[in-house]
C-alpha positions as CSV (number, residue, x, y, z in Angstrom):
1,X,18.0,53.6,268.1
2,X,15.8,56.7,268.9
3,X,12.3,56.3,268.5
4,X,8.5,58.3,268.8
5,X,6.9,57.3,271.5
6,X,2.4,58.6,271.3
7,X,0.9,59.3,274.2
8,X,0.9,56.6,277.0
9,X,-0.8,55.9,280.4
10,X,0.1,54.9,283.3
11,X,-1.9,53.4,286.1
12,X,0.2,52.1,289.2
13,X,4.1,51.2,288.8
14,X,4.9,49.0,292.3
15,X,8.4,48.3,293.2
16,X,9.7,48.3,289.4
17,X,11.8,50.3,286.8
18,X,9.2,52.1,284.0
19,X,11.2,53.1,280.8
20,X,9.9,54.7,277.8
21,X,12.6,55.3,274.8
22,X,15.8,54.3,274.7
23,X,17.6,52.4,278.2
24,X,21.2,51.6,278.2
25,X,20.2,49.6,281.9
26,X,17.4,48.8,283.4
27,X,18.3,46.9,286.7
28,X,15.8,47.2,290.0
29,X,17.6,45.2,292.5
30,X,16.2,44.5,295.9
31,X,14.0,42.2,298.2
32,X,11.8,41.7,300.6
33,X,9.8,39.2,302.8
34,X,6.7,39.7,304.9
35,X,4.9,37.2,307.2
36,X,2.2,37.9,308.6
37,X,-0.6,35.8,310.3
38,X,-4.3,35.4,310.8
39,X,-5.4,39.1,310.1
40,X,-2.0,40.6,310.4
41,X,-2.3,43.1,307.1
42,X,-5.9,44.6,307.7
43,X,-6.5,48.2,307.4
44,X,-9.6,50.0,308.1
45,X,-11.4,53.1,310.6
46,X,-13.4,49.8,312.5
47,X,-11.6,46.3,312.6
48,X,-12.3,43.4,314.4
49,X,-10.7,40.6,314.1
50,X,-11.2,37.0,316.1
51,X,-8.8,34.5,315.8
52,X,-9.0,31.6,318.3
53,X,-5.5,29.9,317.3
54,X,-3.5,31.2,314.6
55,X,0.1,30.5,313.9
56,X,2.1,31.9,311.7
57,X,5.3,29.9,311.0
58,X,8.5,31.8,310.8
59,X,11.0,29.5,310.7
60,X,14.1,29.9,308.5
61,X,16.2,27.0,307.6
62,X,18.1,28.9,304.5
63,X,20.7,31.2,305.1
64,X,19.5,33.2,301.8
65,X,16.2,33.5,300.4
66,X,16.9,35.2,297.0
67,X,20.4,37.1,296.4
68,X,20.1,40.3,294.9
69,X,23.1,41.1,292.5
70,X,23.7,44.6,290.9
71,X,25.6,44.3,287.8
72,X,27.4,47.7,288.2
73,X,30.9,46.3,289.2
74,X,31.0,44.6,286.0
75,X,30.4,47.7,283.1
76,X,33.1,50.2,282.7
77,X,32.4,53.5,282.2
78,X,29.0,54.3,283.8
């Protein structure tokens, strides 16, 4: 059903889908995983970091974290 939209803002769209009116399907598939340790995602000009003993665990005991499925396959026509 169409519809009037007024004026919109937008401040930060990360890893999404932003729709605005009418969507026949919205579907943002797709993941990630990150580890990092003891001061492993600084940013900066000057850093210093100290870390006597830091471990960061990375040990993976599942075969799959999170399935991502797209549903594509399954509509006709698109």
């Amino acid at each position: 059903m169409p519809s009037f939209v007024g004026g919109i803002h937008i401040q930060n769209v990360g890893d999404g889908a932003f729709t605005v009116g009418d969507a026949f399907r919205i579907s943002p598939n797709g993941a990630s995983q990150n580890k990092g340790g003891s001061g492993g995602f600084n940013t900066g000009s000057l850093i210093n970091v100290s870390n006597k003993r830091s471990i960061t665990g990375v040990d993976e005991t599942d075969i799959v974290d999170q399935s991502t499925t797209s549903i594509r396959p399954f509509l006709l026509n698109v």
